[in-house]
LUMSEGU-675647 format. One line per 10 residues: number of its first residue (from 1); their letters; for each residue x, y, z of N, C-alpha, C. Coordinates in steps of 0.02 Angstrom, whole numbers. Atoms other than C-alpha are relative to their C-alpha. Layout:
N
NUM = a = X:Y:Z:X:Y:Z:X:Y:Z ~ ...
***
This chain:
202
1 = xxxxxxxxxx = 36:-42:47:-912:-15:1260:-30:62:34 ~ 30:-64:-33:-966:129:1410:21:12:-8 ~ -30:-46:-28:-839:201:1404:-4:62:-53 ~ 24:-54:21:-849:377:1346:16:-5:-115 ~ -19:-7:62:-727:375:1194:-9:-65:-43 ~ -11:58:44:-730:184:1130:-31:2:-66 ~ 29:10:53:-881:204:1009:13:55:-54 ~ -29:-48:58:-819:361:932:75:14:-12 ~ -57:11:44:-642:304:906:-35:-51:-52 ~ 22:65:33:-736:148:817:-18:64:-62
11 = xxxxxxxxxx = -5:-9:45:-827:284:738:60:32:-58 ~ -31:-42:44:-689:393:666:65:-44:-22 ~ -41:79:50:-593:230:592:-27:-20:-63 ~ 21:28:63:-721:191:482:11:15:-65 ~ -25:-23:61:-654:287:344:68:-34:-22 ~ -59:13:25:-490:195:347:57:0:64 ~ -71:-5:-79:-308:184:463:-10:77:1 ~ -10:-62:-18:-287:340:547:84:25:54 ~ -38:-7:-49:-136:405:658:-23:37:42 ~ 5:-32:-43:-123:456:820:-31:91:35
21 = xxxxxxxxxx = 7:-72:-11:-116:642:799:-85:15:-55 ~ 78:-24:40:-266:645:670:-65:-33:47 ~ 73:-10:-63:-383:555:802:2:34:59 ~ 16:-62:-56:-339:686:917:-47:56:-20 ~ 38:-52:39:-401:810:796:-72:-10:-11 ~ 66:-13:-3:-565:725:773:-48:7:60 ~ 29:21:-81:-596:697:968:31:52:31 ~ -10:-45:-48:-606:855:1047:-26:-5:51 ~ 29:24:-71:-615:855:1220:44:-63:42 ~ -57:54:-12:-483:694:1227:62:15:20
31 = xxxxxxxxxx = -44:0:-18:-338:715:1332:42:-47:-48 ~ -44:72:17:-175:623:1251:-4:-58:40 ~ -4:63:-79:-157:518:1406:-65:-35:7 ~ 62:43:5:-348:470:1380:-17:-33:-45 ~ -7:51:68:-310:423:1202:34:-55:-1 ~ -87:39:38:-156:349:1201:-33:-77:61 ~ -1:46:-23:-233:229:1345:-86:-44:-6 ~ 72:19:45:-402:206:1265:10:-38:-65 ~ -5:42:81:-330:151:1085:49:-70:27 ~ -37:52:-23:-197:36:1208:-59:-69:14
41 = xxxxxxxxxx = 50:74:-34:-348:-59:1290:-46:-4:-75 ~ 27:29:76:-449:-67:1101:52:-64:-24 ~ -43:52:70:-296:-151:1032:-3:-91:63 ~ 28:59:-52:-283:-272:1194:-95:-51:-19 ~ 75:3:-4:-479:-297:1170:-20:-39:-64 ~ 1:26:55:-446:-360:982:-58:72:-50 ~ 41:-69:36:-547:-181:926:35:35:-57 ~ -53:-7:62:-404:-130:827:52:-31:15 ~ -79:50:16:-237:-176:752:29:73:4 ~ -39:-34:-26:-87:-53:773:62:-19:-47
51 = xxxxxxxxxx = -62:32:58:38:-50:638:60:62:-1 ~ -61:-33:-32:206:26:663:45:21:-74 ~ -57:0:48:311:111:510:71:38:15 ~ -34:-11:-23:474:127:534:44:75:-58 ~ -31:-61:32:493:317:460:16:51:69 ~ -26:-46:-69:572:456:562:-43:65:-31 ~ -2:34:-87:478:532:651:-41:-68:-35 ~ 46:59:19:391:369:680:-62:14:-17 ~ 87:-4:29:204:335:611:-33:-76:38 ~ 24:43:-27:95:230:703:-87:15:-28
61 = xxxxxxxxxx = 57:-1:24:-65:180:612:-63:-26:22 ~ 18:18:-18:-221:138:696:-87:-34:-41 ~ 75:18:17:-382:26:618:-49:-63:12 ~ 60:73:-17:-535:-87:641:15:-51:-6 ~ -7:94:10:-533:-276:656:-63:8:-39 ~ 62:31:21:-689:-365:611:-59:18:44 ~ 36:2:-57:-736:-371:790:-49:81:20 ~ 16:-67:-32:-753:-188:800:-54:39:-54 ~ 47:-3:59:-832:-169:616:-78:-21:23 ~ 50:32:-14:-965:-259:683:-64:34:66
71 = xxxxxxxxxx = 31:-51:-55:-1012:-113:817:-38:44:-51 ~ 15:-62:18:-1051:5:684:-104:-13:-10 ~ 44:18:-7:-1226:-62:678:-54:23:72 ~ 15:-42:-76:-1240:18:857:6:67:0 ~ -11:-76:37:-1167:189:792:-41:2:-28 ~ 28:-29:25:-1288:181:676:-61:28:51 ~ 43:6:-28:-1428:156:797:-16:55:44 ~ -1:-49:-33:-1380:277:911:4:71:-40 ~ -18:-44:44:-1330:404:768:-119:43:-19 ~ 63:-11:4:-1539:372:738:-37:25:67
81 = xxxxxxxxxx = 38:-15:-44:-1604:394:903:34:85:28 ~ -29:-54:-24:-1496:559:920:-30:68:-67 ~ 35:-36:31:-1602:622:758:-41:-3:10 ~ 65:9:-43:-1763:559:847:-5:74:48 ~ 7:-25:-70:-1749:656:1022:72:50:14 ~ -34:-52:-40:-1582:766:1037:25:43:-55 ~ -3:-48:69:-1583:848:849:-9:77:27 ~ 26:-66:10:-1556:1032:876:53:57:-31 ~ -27:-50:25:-1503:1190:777:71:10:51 ~ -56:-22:-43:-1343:1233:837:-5:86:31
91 = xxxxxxxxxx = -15:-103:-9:-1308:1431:920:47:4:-32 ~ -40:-52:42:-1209:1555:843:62:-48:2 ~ -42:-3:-15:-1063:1512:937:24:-62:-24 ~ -9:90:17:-1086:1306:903:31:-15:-71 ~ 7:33:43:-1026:1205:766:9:-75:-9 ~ 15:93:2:-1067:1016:696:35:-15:-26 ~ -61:56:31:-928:912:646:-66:-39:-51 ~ 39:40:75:-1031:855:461:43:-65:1 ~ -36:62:-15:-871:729:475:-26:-56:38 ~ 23:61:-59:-939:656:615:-44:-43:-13
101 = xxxxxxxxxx = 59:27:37:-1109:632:544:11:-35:-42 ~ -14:59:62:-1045:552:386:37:-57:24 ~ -39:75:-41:-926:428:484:-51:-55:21 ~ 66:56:-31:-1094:359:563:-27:-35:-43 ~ 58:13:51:-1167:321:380:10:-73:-27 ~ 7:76:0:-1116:131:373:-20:-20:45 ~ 33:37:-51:-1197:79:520:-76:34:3 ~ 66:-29:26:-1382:162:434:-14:-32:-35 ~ 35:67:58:-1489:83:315:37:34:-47 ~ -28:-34:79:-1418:92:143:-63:-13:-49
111 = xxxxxxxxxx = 49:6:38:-1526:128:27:-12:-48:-70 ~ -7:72:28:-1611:-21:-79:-8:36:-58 ~ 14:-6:53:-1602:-16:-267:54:48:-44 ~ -53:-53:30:-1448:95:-282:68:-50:11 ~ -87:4:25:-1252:73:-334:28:57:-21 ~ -51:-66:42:-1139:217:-370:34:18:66 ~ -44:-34:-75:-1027:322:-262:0:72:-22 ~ 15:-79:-10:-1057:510:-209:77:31:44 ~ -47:-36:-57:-947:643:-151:-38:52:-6 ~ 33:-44:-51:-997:751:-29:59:64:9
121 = xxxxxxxxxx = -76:-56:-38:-892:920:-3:-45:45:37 ~ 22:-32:-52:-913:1016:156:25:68:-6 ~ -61:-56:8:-841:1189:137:6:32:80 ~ -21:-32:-52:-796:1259:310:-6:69:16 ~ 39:-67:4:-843:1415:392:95:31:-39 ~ -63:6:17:-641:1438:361:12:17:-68 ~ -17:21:84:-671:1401:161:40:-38:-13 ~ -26:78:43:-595:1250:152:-34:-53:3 ~ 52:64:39:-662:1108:74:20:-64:25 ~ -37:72:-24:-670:921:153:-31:-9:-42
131 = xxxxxxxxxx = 24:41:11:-723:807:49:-12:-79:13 ~ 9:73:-17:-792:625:84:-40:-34:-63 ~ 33:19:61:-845:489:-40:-39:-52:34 ~ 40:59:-10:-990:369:11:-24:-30:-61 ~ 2:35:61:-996:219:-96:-60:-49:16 ~ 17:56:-14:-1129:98:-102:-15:-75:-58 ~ 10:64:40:-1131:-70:-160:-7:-66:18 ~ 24:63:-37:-1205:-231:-142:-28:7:63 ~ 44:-21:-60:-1304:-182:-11:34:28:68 ~ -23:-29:-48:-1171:-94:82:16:64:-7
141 = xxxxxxxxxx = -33:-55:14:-1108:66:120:58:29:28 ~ -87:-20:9:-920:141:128:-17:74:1 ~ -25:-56:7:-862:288:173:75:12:-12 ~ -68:-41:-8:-684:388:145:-3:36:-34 ~ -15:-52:-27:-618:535:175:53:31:-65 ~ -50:-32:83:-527:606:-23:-67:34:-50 ~ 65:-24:58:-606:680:-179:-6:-66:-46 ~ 31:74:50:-693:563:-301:-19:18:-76 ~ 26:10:90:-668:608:-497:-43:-67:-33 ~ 73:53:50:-769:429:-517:-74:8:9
151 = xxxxxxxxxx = 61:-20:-51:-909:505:-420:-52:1:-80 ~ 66:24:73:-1086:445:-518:-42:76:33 ~ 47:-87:-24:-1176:609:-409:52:28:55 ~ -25:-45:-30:-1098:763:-308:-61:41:39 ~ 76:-63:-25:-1196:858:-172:69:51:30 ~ -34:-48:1:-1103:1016:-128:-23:67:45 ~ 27:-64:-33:-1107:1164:6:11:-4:69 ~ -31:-36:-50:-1074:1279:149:-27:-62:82 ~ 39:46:-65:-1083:1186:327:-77:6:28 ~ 90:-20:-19:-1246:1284:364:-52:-44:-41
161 = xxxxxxxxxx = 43:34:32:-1332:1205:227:9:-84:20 ~ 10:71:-21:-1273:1033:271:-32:-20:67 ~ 29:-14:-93:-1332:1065:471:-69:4:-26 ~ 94:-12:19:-1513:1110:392:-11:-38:-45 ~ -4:66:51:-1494:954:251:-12:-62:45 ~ 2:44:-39:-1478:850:410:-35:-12:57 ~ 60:-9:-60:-1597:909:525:-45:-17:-10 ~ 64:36:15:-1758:859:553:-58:33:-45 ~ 56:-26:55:-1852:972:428:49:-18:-63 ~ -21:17:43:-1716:898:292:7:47:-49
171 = xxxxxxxxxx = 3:-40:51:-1704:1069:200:68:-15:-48 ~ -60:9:51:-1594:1037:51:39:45:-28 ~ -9:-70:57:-1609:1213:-31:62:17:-26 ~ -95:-27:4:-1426:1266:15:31:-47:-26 ~ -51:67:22:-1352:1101:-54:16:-14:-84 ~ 13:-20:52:-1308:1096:-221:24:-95:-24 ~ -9:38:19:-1331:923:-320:21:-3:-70 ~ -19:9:85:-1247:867:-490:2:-68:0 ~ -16:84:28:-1243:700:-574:-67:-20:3 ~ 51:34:-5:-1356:576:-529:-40:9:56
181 = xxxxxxxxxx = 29:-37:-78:-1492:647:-397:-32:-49:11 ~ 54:53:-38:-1593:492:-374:65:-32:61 ~ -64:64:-41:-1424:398:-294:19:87:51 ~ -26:-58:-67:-1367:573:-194:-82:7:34 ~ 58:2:-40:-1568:599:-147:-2:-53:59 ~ 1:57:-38:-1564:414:-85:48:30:70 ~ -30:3:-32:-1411:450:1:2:57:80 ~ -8:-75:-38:-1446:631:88:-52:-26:39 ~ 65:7:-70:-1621:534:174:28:-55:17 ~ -49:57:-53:-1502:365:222:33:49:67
191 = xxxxxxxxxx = -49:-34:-61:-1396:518:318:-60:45:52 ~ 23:-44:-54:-1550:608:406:-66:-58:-2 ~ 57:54:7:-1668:443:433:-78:20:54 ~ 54:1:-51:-1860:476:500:-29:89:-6 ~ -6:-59:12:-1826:673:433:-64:15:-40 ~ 52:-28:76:-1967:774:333:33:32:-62 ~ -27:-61:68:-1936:833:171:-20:66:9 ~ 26:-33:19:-1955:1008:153:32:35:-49 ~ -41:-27:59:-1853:1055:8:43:-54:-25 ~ -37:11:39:-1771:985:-136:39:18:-51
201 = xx = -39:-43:34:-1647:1031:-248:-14:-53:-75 ~ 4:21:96:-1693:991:-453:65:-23:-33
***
């Protein structure tokens, strides 16, 4: 579990199988040769499974056991102590993978007294739009990575606003909520835990 990449391949699974070339994309900074022998020793390790389809080119799909599900509880933890003590504005030049942040949001408290599922869209400095759907239910919470026409609330907006939604003054302003705001409220202080309010969006 030291090792640099293990807990953030764990995290960027939690949305679902992934291939090879898309967890390159979320792990910048990852040599192939540091992937390809990092997801080898996970699967050895019983951390993931490794599923093989036989299309040309080939597809090789990589996702969580049980064993490894069972880390995210540590992601979360650390996800919290990294909004405690190393929370800071990014520079000009910087930007925050919001992906990243939301991958962490099953291993956080889920918030009690709620059910529904939110989507979240990120728009990119780029202008394109990710969207992610966090679901919770039964006292858990789910993430993946599509749009969500069943979505019970929508929060909405530019990366800047989500970077200052998630920081430790929790400004919302830039974020734009529809649907149900008690279940996206819940959900926007599950993703920045220990944060002040200083803005909400009506």
């Amino acid at each position: 579990m030291g090792d640099k990449w293990t807990l953030l391949i764990v995290r960027d699974l939690v949305g679902g199988p992934r291939r090879f070339v898309e967890l390159q994309r979320t792990l910048p900074g990852i040599s192939t040769e540091q992937l390809r022998s990092r997801l080898n020793r996970m699967v050895a390790d019983g951390l993931l499974t490794r599923q093989r389809y036989r299309e040309v080119p080939p597809r090789v799909d990589y996702e969580l056991t049980d064993r490894a599900h069972d880390l995210l509880p540590v992601i979360g933890a650390l996800s919290r102590w990294g909004y405690q003590w190393a929370w800071g504005m990014p520079r000009p030049e910087e930007s925050v993978d919001i992906g990243a942040i939301l991958r962490s949001v099953p291993g956080l408290a889920v918030p009690t007294g709620f059910d529904g599922i939110a989507e979240l869209t990120v728009v990119r400095r780029d202008g394109q739009a990710k969207r992610y759907v966090l679901a919770v239910t039964g006292g858990e919470m789910t993430i993946e990575e599509r749009a969500a026409p069943e979505a019970d609330a929508r929060v909405s907006g530019p990366e800047s606003a989500w970077v200052a939604a998630l920081g430790p003054e929790a400004d919302r302003g830039g974020l734009k909520l529809e649907g149900d705001q008690r279940l996206a409220q819940a959900l926007l202080d599950a993703l920045a835990p220990g944060a002040v309010r200083s803005a909400a969006v009506a």
